[in-house]
N, C-alpha and C positions, 0 to 999 in steps of 0.2 A: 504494500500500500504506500501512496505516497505521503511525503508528511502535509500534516493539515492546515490547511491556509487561513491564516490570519486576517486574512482584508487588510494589512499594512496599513493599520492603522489602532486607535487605541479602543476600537468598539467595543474589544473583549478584556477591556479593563474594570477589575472591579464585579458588578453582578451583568452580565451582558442581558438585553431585547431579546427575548423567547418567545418566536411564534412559531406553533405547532398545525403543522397540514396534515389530512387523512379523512378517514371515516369514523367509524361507530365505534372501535376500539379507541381512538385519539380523541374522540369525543365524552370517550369516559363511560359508555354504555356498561352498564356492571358494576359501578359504583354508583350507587344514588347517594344523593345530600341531603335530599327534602325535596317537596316542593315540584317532586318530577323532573329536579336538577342534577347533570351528572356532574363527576369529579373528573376522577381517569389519572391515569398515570403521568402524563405532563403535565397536570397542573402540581402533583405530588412533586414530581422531576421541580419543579419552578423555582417550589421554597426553599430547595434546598442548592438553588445554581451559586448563591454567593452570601456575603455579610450583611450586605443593605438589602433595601427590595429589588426587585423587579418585577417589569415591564411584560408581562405575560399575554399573550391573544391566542384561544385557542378557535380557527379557524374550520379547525373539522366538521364533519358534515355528516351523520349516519346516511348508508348507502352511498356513499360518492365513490366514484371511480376514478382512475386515473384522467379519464377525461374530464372529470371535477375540478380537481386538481388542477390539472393544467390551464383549464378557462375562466375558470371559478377565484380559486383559492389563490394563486398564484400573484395575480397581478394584485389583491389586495395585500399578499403577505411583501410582495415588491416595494408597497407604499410604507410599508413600515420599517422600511429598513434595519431589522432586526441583525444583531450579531450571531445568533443561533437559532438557528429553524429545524425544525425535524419533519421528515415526509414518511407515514408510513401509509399504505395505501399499496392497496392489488390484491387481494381477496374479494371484493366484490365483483373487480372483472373475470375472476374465474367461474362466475355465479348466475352470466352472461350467457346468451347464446350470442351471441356477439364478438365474444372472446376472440383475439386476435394477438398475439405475443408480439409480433412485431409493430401495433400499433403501440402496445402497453411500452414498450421497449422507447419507442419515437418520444411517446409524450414524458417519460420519463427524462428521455436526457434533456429533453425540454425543459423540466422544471428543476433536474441538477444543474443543469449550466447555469440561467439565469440567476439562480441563488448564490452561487458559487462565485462567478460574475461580480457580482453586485458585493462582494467578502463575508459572506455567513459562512459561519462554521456549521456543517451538514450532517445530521444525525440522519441514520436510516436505520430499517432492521427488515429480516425477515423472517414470514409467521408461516405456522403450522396450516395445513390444509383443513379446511372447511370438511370434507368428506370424514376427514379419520376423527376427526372431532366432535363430528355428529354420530357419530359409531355406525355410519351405514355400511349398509352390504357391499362386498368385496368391489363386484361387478359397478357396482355407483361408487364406489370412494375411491377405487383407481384413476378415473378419466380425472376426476377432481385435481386427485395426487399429482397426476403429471402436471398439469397445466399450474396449480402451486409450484411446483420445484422448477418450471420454467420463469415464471415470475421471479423466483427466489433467485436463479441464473444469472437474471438481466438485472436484478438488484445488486449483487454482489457485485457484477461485473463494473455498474456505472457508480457503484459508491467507491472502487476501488481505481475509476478513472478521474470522478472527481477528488478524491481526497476523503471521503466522507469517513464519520465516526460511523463504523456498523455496529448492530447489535442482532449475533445467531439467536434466532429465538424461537426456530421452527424446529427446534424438536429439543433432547431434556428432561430430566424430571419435574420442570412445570409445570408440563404439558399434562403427564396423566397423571396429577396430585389433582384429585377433585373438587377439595377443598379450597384449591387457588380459582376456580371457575365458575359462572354463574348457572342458572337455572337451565339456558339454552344452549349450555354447553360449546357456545362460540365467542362469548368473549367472559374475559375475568372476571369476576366479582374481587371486592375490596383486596384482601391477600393479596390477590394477582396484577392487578395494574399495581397495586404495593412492591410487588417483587420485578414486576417491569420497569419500574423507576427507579428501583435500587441500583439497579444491575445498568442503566442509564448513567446514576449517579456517580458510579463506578468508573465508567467506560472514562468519562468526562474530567473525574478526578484524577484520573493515570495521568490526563493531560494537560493539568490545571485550571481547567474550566471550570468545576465544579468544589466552591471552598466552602460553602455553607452545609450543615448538617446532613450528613444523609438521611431519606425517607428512612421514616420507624416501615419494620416488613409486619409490625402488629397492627389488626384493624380498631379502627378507631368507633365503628358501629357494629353491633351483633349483626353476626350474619341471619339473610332471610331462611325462616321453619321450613320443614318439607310442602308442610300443605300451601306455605305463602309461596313457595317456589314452581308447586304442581299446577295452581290457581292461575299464577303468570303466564306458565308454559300454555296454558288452554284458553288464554283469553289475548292480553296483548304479544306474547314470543310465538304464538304461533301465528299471528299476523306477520309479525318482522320475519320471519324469515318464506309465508308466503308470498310477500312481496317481493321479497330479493329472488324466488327460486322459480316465481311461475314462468317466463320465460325461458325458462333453463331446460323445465321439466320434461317435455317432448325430445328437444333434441340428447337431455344425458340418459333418457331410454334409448335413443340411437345408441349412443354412446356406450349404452353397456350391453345391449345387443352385438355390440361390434367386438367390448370386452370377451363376452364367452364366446364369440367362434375364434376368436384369434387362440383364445385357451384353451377350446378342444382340440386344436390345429394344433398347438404346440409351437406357436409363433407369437407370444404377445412379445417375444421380446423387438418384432417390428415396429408394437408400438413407442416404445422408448423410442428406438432409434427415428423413430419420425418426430417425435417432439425436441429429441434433441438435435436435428439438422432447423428444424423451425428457431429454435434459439440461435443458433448459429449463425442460420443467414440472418434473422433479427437485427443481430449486433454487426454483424458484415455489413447490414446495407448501413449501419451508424456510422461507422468509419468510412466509410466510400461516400458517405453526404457529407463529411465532415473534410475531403481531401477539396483544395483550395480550385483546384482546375477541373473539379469533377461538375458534367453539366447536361 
């Protein structure tokens, strides 16, 4: 990785401008406050970037996509000229019949450059697949899987050409401790955005970014009962996530139709390898848009 860029200048003096881009994970879904307000693990991240205050905006969006992000989120989080920004986002586009890696790929370096550009320090990370999370059948949580782990590819790849702070966080004992996860088993309850902001805190600290306290990993509210958790799951969590998947659901029955005969054939291993030539040329055609004479 390369070393992490300062903006050459003293923005990251002291407690630096923290605005945080993404979706319903960055927006704190899983932590409630009250009032049907969430927390989330950037704002936990915040308290603890330095000695004085700061300057916090979380811009996240539940269900936004990287094309959120990029049209959306972006040009507001530009106006703030923040010293540290974090983008976590790309789970909803695998959620997509829409899904396309090399779009995901395009708007992505989109919105590391600019940030990058402009001297923010870049936090990134990537997450676990939606399928193995929801504990579906093999034939449903594979197509899933891949298309996460291509995500996950083109994250590594461009945080590692920007400069950016990564954080692995797609797989670990996080992940199956249940007790770090909420009702709907897709994003954290308190624990969990607690333990994604430690581990933030951490990353941040190695590199002096982060002088102020670290996040306590103890929650600060009782977790929600079974029956308040079962309640959710059948009233508002099964709306969220039929919202996110109805479009989805036709085409990942293709999908897992295509799963089992590739299996009975004794050839799924084609399908990796076709998701991993789609990542490939993904990031190929980055570089060849990015070459000064290319037209």
């Amino acid at each position: 990785m390369r070393p992490v860029r300062f903006g050459g200048s003293s923005r990251l003096d002291g407690a630096p401008d923290f605005v945080a881009l993404g979706d319903s994970l960055t927006e704190g879904v899983g932590d409630p406050v009250g009032d049907g307000a969430w927390r989330g693990w950037a704002a936990l991240l915040a308290a603890g970037l330095g000695g004085g205050p700061v300057r916090f905006t979380n811009l996240a969006v539940s269900g936004s996509q990287t094309r959120d992000v990029l049209e959306r989120q972006l040009p507001a989080a530009l106006e703030l000229r923040p010293g540290l920004v974090s983008v976590v986002v790309g789970v909803n586009d695998t959620l997509r019949c829409t899904f396309d890696i090399q779009a995901v790929a395009a708007r992505l370096d989109q919105v590391y450059a600019a940030l990058t550009e402009q001297g923010a320090v870049l936090l990134t990370a990537c997450l676990p697949d939606p399928g193995t999370m929801l504990g579906l059948p093999g034939a449903l949580a594979h197509p899933l899987a891949r298309r996460q782990r291509a995500v996950n590819t083109v994250v590594h790849a461009l945080s590692d050409r920007y400069g950016a702070l990564h954080l692995h966080a797609c797989e670990g004992d996080w992940i199956t401790d249940r007790a770090l996860w909420s009702a709907d088993r897709l994003h954290p309850g308190e624990r969990g955005h607690r333990q994604l902001a430690l581990r933030f805190h951490t990353l941040l600290a190695e590199h002096g970014l982060a002088t102020g306290p670290a996040p306590s990993p103890e929650p600060e509210f009782p977790g929600p009962t079974r029956s308040a958790s079962l309640r959710w799951l059948a009233t508002a969590g099964t709306g969220w996530v039929a919202r996110r998947c109805t479009d989805l659901l036709p085409q990942l029955l293709t999908l897992a139709a295509d799963e089992l005969r590739h299996r009975a054939r004794g050839t799924s291993a084609r399908l990796d390898l076709r998701t991993s030539a789609a990542v490939s040329a993904a990031l190929a055609a980055l570089s060849v848009a990015e070459q000064p004479d290319a037209a």
